[in-house]
N, C-alpha and C positions, 0 to 999 in steps of 0.2 A: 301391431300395437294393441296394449290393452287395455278393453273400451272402459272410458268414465263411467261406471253406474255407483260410486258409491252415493248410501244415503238414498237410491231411489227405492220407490216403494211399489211391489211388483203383486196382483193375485193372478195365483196359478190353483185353477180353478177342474176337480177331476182332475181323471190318466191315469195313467198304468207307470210300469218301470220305466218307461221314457221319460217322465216327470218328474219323479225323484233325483237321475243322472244329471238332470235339469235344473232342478231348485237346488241341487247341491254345487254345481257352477253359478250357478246367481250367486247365492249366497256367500261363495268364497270371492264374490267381485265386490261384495260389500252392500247386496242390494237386500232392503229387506223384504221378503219372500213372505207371505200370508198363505197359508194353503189352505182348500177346503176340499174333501176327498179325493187325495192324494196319498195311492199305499205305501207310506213311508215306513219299512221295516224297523224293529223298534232300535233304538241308539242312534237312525239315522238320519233324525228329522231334528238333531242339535242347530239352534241359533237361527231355524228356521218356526216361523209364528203359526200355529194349530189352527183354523176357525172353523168353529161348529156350524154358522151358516155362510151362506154365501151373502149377503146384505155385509156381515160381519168382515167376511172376507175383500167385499169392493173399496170398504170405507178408507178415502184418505191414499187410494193408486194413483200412481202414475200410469201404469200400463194393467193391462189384463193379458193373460196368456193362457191358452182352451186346451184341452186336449186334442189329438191330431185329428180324430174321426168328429169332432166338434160335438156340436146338440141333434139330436133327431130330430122328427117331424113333430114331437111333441114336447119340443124343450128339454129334453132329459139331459143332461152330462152326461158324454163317457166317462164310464168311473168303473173300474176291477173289485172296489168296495161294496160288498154287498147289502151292507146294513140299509141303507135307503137310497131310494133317488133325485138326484140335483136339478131342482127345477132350474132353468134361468128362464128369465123375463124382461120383455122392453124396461116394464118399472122397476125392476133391480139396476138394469145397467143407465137408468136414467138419474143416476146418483153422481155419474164423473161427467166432468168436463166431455165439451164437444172437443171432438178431437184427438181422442185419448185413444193410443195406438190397442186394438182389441189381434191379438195374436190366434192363430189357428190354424190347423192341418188343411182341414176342405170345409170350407163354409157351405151348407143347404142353405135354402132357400128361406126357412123361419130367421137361422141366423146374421141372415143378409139384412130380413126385414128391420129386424131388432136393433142391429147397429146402423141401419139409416135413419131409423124414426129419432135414433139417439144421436144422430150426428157423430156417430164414432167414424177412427179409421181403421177397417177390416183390412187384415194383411193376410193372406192366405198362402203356408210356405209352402207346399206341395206344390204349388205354382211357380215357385223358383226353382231354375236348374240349382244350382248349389246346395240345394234341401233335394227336390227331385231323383238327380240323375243320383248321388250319392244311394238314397234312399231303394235304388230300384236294384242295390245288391244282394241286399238282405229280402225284397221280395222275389229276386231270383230266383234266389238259393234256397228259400223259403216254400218255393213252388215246385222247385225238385224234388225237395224233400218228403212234400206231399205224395209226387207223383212216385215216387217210389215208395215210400209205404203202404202205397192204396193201390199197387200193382203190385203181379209175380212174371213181369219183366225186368231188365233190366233199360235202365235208359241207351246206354251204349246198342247200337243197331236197331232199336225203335226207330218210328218214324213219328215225328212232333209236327206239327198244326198250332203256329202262333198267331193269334187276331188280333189285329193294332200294330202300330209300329212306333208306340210314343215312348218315353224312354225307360219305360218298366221294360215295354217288351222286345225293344233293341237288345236290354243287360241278356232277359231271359232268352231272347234267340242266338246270342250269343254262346252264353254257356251252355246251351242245349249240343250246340252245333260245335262246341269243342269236346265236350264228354260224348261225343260220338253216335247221335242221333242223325236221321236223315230229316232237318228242321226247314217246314214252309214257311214265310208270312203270309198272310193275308189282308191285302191294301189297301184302300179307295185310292189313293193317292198316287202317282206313275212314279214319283219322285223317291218316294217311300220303296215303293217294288225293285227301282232303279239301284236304290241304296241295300235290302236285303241281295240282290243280285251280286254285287261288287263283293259284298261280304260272304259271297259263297255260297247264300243260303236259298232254297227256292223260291219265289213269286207267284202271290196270284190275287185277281181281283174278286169281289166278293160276287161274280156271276159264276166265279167259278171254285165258288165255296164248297157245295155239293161235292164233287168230283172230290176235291183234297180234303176234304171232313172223310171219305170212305176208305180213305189210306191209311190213316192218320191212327196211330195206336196212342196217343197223349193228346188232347185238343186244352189249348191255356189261350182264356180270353180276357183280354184288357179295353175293352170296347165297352163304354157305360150306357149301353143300347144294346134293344133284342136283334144279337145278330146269329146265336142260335135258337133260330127258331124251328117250328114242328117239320116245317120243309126240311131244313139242312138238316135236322138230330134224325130225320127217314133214312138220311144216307150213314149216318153214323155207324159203327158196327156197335154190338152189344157188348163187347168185351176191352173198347175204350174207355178211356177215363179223360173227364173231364173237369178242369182246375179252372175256374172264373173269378179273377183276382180284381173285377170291378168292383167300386162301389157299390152296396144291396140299391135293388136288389140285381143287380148283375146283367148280365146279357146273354143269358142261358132262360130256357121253358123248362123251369129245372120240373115242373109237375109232367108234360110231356116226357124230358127223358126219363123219370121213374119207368111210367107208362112202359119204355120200351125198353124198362131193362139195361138203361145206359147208369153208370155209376156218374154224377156229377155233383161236384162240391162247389162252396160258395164261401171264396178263402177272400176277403176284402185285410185290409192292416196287418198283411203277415210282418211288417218289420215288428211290430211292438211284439209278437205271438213268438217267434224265434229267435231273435235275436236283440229286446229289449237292450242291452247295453250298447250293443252299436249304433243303432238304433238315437237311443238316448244320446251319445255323444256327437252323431250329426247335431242331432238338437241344441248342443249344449257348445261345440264349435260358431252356429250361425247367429241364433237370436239374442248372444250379448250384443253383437254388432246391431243388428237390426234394432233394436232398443237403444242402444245408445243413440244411433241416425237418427229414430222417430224423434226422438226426445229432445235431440239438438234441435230440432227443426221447427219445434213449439215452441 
């Protein structure tokens, strides 16, 4: 069915090519869209509203919608726009109704504060399988792609070392373990290991990190906690590579592996980096719905 939003009034506030894919499905539902740094290539931001600031941009929403990686530890907007950067503040967003649905990828900790002091409702989609499990193809695929640029291996007959098992790294030990790598997880969970196992793929708990970190020619960590630390990157070889696709700052001693000559990168939001229109059109499938829900519901 498709969702009532005409005449609502939506600020979609930052982001990258996920937001534009985004404000242009709004806008074809009849919603009117406000945007304030949002890289809308030029001709493509027709019948959607420009605003210079963000005060500009909140006046008169119904809803707010953030970019996926939200605000930093210092308020800033993600924004791909370089000319300046988007503060937001309790006292900006203390201009809408209590109640008013505030949309985002992964809320920190400031932006939790902000919309409790404001009595907003923080919806955070990254937290929905529907947003999530879709979402964890493109960082997959995203994460191969690295690892094979940043190697003179090939994946096929590598041996891959996945840490986590939530649903990024279910997709990624999957396609690891179909394109022909010999792929671990590694678990806290028995349940978790139980389930790598059935799918074929190796198991182990993190006491026995060590040991499968020293085999491992690809290590990809999705654990938003230090779980490579100076102990395990001792066993690492120097001639791995490691993909840490947490949140910053990750779950790598990324100063440590310098130290010892381990290559490690710190790849957080690969869907917006690779594959923006896929990307985007997750986005642009779910939070009509979700908006319309909120909305009935006030």
């Amino acid at each position: 069915m498709r969702p009532q939003l005409k005449g609502v009034a939506v600020a979609m506030l930052g982001g990258d090519a996920r937001q534009v894919i985004l404000a242009e499905r709004l806008e074809a539902l009849g919603v009117r869209v406000k945007a304030v740094g949002v890289p809308f290539p030029e001709k493509r931001c027709r019948g959607i509203e420009i605003c210079r600031e963000i005060s500009e941009g909140l006046e008169g929403v119904q809803a707010v919608i953030l970019p996926v990686p939200g605000v930093n530890d210092r308020g800033e907007l993600y924004t791909v726009l370089p000319d300046r950067p988007l503060i937001l503040s309790g006292e900006l967003l203390s201009c809408l109704p209590a109640g008013t649905p505030v949309l985002v990828g992964m809320a920190r900790k400031v932006l939790r504060e902000m919309t409790g002091r404001c009595n907003l409702r923080l919806i955070e989609l990254m937290g929905l399988d529907e947003v999530a499990i879709l979402n964890s193809i493109p960082s997959a695929e995203g994460a191969v792609q690295m690892a094979m640029e940043n190697s003179s291996i090939t994946i096929h007959g590598s041996s891959s070392l996945v840490l986590g098992f939530g649903r990024t790294a279910i997709t990624l030990a999957r396609l690891l373990a179909a394109m022909g790598s010999r792929t671990t997880v590694v678990a806290r969970n028995p349940a978790h290991r139980a389930r790598a196992v059935e799918m074929g793929l190796g198991a182990a708990d993190y006491t026995q990190l060590g040991d499968a970190a020293a085999k491992a020619d690809f290590l990809y960590n999705t654990v938003p906690a230090m779980v490579l630390d100076k102990e395990a990157l001792s066993r690492v070889s120097p001639e791995a590579l490691i993909i840490d696709l947490a949140s910053p700052p990750g779950g790598t001693d990324f100063e440590e592996a310098q130290r010892l000559g381990i290559k490690a990168i710190l790849a957080p939001g690969l869907p917006g980096k690779v594959a923006p229109k896929t990307a985007g059109r997750i986005l642009a499938d779910v939070v009509p719905r979700i908006l319309a829900e909120e909305l009935t519901l006030r």
